[in-house]
C-alpha positions in Angstrom: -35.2 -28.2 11.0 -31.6 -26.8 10.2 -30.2 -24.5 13.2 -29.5 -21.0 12.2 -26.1 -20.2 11.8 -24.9 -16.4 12.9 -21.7 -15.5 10.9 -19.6 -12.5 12.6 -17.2 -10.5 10.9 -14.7 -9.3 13.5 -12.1 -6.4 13.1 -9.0 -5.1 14.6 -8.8 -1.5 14.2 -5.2 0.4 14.2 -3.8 3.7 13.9 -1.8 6.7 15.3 -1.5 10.4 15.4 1.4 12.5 16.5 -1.4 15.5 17.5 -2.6 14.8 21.2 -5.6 16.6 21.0 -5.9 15.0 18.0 -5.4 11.3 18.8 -7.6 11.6 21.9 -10.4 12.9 19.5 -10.0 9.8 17.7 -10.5 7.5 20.6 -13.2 9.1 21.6 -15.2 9.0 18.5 -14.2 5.4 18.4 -15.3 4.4 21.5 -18.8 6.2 21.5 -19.0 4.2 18.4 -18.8 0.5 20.3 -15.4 0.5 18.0 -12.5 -1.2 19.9 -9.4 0.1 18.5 -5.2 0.1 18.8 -4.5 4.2 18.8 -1.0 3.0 20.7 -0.5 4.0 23.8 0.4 7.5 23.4 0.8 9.8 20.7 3.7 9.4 18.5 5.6 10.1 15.7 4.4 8.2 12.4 8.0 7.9 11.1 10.0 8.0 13.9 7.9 6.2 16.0 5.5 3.7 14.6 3.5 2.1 17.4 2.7 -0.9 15.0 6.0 -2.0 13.4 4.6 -5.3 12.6 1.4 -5.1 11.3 0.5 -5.9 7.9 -3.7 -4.5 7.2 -5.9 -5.8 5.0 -7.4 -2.5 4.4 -5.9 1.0 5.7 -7.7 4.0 4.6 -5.4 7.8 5.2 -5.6 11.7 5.2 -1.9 12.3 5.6 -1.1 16.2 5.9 -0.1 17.5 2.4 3.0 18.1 1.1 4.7 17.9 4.6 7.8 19.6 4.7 10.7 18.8 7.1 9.5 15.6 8.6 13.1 13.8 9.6 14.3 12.5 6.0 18.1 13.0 6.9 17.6 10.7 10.0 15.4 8.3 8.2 18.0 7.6 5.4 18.3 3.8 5.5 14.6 2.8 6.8 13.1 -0.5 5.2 10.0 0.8 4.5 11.6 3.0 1.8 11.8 0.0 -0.7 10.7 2.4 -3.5 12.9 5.3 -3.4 13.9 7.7 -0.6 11.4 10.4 -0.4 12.8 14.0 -0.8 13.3 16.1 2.5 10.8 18.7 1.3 7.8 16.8 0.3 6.5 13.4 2.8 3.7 12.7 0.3 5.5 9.5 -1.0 7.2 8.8 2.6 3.1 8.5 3.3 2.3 6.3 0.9 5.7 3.6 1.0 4.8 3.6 4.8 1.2 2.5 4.0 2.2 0.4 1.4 5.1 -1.5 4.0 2.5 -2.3 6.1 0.2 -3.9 3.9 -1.0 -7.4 4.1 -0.1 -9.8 1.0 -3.9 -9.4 0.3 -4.4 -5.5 1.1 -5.8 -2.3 -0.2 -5.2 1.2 0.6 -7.4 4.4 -0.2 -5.4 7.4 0.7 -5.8 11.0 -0.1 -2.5 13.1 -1.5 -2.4 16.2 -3.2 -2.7 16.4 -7.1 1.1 17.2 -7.3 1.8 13.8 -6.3 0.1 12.5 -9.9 3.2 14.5 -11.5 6.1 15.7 -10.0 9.4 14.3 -10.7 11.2 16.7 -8.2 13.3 15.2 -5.9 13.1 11.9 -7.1 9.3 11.6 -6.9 9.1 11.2 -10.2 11.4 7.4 -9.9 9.3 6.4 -6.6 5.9 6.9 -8.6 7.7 4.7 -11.7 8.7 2.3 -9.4 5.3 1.7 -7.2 3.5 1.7 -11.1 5.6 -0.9 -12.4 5.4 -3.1 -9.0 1.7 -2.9 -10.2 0.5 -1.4 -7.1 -1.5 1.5 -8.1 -5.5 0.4 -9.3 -7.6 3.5 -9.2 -6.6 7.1 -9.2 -10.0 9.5 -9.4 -9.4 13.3 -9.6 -11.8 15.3 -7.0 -13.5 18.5 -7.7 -11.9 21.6 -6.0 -13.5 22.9 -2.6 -14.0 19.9 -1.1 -12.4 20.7 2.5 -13.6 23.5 5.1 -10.3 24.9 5.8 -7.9 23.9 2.5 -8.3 24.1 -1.0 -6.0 22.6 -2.7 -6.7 20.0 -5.0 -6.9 16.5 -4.1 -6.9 12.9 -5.8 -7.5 9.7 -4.4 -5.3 6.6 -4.8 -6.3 3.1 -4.7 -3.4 0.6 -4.4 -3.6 -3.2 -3.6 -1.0 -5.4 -3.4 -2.9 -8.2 -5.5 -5.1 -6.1 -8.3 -8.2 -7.6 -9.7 -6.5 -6.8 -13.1 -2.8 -6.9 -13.2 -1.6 -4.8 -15.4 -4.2 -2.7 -15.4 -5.3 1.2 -13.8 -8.2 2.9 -13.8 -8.4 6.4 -14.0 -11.3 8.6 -12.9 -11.8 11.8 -13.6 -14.1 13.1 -11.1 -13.7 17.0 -11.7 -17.1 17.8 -12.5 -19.1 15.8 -9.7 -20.7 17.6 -6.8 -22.5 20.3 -5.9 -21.9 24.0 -4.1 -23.5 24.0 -0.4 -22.2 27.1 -0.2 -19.6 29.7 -1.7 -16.9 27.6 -0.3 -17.6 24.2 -0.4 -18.6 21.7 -2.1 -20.1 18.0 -1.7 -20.8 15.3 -3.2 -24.0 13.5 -3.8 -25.1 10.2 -2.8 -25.3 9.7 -6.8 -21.9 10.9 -7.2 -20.2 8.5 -4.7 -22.2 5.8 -6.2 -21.0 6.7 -9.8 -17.7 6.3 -9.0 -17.9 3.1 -6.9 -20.1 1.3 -9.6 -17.3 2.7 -12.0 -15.0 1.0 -9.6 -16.8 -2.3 -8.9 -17.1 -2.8 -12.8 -13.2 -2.1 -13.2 -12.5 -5.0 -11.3 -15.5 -7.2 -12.4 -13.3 -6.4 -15.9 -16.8 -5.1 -17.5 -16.0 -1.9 -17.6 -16.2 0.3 -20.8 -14.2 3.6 -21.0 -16.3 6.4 -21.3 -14.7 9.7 -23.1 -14.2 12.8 -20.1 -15.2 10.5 -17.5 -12.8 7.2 -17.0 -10.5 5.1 -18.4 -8.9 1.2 -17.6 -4.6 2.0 -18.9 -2.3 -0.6 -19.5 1.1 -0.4 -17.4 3.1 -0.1 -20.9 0.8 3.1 -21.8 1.2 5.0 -18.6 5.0 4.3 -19.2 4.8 5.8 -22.1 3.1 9.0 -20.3 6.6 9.1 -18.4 4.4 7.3 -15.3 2.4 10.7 -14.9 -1.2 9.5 -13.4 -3.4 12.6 -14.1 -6.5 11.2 -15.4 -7.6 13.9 -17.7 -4.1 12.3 -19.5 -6.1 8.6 -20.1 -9.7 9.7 -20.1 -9.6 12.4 -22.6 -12.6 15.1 -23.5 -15.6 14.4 -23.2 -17.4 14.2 -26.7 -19.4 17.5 -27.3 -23.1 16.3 -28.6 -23.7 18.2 -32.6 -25.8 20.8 -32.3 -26.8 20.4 -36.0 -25.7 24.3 -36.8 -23.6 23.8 -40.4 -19.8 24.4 -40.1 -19.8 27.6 -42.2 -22.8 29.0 -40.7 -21.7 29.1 -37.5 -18.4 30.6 -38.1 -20.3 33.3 -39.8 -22.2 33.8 -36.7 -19.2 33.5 -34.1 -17.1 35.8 -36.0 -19.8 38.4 -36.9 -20.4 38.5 -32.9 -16.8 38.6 -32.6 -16.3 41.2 -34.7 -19.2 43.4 -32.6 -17.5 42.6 -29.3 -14.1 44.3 -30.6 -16.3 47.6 -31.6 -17.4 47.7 -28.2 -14.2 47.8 -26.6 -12.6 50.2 -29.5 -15.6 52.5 -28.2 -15.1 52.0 -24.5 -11.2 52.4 -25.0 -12.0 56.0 -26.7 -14.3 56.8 -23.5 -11.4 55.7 -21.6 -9.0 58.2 -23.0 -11.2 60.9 -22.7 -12.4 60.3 -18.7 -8.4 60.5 -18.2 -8.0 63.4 -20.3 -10.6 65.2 -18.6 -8.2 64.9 -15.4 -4.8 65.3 -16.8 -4.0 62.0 -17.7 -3.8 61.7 -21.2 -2.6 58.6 -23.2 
């Protein structure tokens, strides 16, 4: 009879917030967890003081605040970890993201969350840093999230998938995940089990290279093509429209129809402008 064998998977866990309250939350939940983890020894400063200046992850996952705005670029100048551009003084998504990306093991992966203006913006030399991570062939999956996603801020988010040795070089896949999810309430919005699963099934057959683009929905884009884009990474840019199924109504007849109703809806407002006039002419304010 063969022994069993027990394989264990072990984990270091790492990380550090510059919030107190914050970074004591975070070792709490870890702990109640069973999860032994490195949170430093205090709470620090990300850029100005990292408590892990050596480590290189094989997986770091981030929520960096966004769009950050006077976080120390004019005393941060020269720092190594800037091997992509220097990130403008106004904006910290991309000091985020070269941080991350410094810290990576030759092997790793980051999923990090940034604001949609990161896809685009070439302001303060943004536009360069995003060329250069692209063209280091960094950047494997960027999906586009639905709005209303967060309790207490709405703006629009994407996720970004970078690894430092991509299943397909050469290659991105874009997601655009605009339309998954459902409203729990006025406010916000989640998404299903069958929505996560959509997209990492999308994912898994990206890098199993079996992947088929699918019109509205996603899209694997050589390097040479998002060049072309000016090294924009909006997905709705790669994955198009999503094909409209024929309703079988005859061209002609149903430009009769829509303008016919067309031309109803512009009698209706001719009659409510005339009712207009003459409610403010009734009080002195003619037109």
């Amino acid at each position: 009879m063969l022994p069993s064998i027990s394989l264990l998977f072990w984990a270091s866990v790492f990380g550090q917030d510059s919030n107190p309250t914050t970074w004591k939350m975070a070792q709490i939940n870890l702990a109640i967890r069973g999860i032994e983890a490195n949170l430093g020894s205090y709470n620090a400063d990300t850029f100005f003081n990292d408590c892990h200046p050596t480590l290189r992850a094989d997986y770091i996952m981030a929520n960096p605040p966004f769009n950050l705005s006077g976080w120390g670029a004019d005393k941060l100048k020269d720092d190594v970890r800037w091997q992509y551009g220097l990130p403008p003084a106004n904006n910290a998504n991309f000091a985020w993201l070269q941080h991350m990306i410094y810290h990576l093991a030759p092997n790793g992966k980051i999923g990090m969350v940034l604001a949609n203006g990161a896809l685009s913006s070439q302001s303060g030399g943004e536009g360069e840093i995003r060329k250069n991570i692209v063209n280091a062939d960094l950047v494997e999956c960027i999906v586009a999230m639905p709005t209303q996603l967060f309790y207490t801020n709405q703006i629009p988010v994407s996720l970004w998938f970078l690894a430092k040795n991509k299943k397909q070089h050469g290659k991105t896949l874009f997601i655009d995940a605009r339309k998954l999810g459902t409203m729990v309430t006025r406010k916000l919005r989640e998404l299903t089990d069958e929505d996560i699963a959509l997209i990492a099934d999308t994912y898994k057959a990206y890098c199993a290279g079996t992947l088929e683009n699918q019109k509205g929905f996603c899209a694997v884009v050589d390097t040479e093509e998002i060049a072309k884009q000016d090294y924009i990474l909006t997905p709705g840019r790669y994955v198009g429209i999503e094909e409209q199924e024929d309703d079988g109504e005859p061209f002609e007849e149903k430009m009769a129809r829509l303008t016919g109703e067309l031309s109803e809806l512009f009698a209706q407002s001719h009659t409510l402008e005339d009712e207009i006039r003459q409610k403010l002419e009734a009080i002195g304010y003619g037109l």
